[in-house]
N, C-alpha and C positions, 0 to 999 in steps of 0.2 A: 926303291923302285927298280934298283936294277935286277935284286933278287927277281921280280914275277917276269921279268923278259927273260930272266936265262932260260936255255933250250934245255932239254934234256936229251940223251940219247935218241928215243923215239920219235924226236920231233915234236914234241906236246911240253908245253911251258907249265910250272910248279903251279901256276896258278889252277891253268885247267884242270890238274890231275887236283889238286885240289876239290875246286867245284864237284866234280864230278862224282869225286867220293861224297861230298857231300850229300850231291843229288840221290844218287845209290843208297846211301844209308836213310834219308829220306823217306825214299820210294819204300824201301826194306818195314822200316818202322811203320809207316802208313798201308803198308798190304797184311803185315801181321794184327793190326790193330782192327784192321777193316773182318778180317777172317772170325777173329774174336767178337766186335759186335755183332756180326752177319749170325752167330755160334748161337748169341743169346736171343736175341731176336727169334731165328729160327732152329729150335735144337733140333730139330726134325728131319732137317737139309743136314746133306754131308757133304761140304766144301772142301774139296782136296786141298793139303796146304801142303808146299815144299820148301824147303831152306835151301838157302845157298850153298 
């Protein structure tokens, strides 16, 4: 337990930075995935996609 309370330099605990990356990679996989069905659905439509 003590590991998720230590602070880091920035002020933000392992845990968040954690989380967060998690969230991020998340969001990443589910906006790329959405780009792909939206593709097949409509091939018609050109949905600009960017990467990180």
């Amino acid at each position: 337990m003590d590991y998720f309370l230590n602070v880091s330099v920035d002020g933000i605990s392992h845990l968040e930075v954690a989380l967060i990356n998690v969230v991020r990679f998340a969001l990443s996989v589910f906006e790329r995935a959405s780009f792909y069905v939206i593709n097949l659905i409509f091939p018609s439509a050109k949905f600009k996609t960017y990467s990180n």
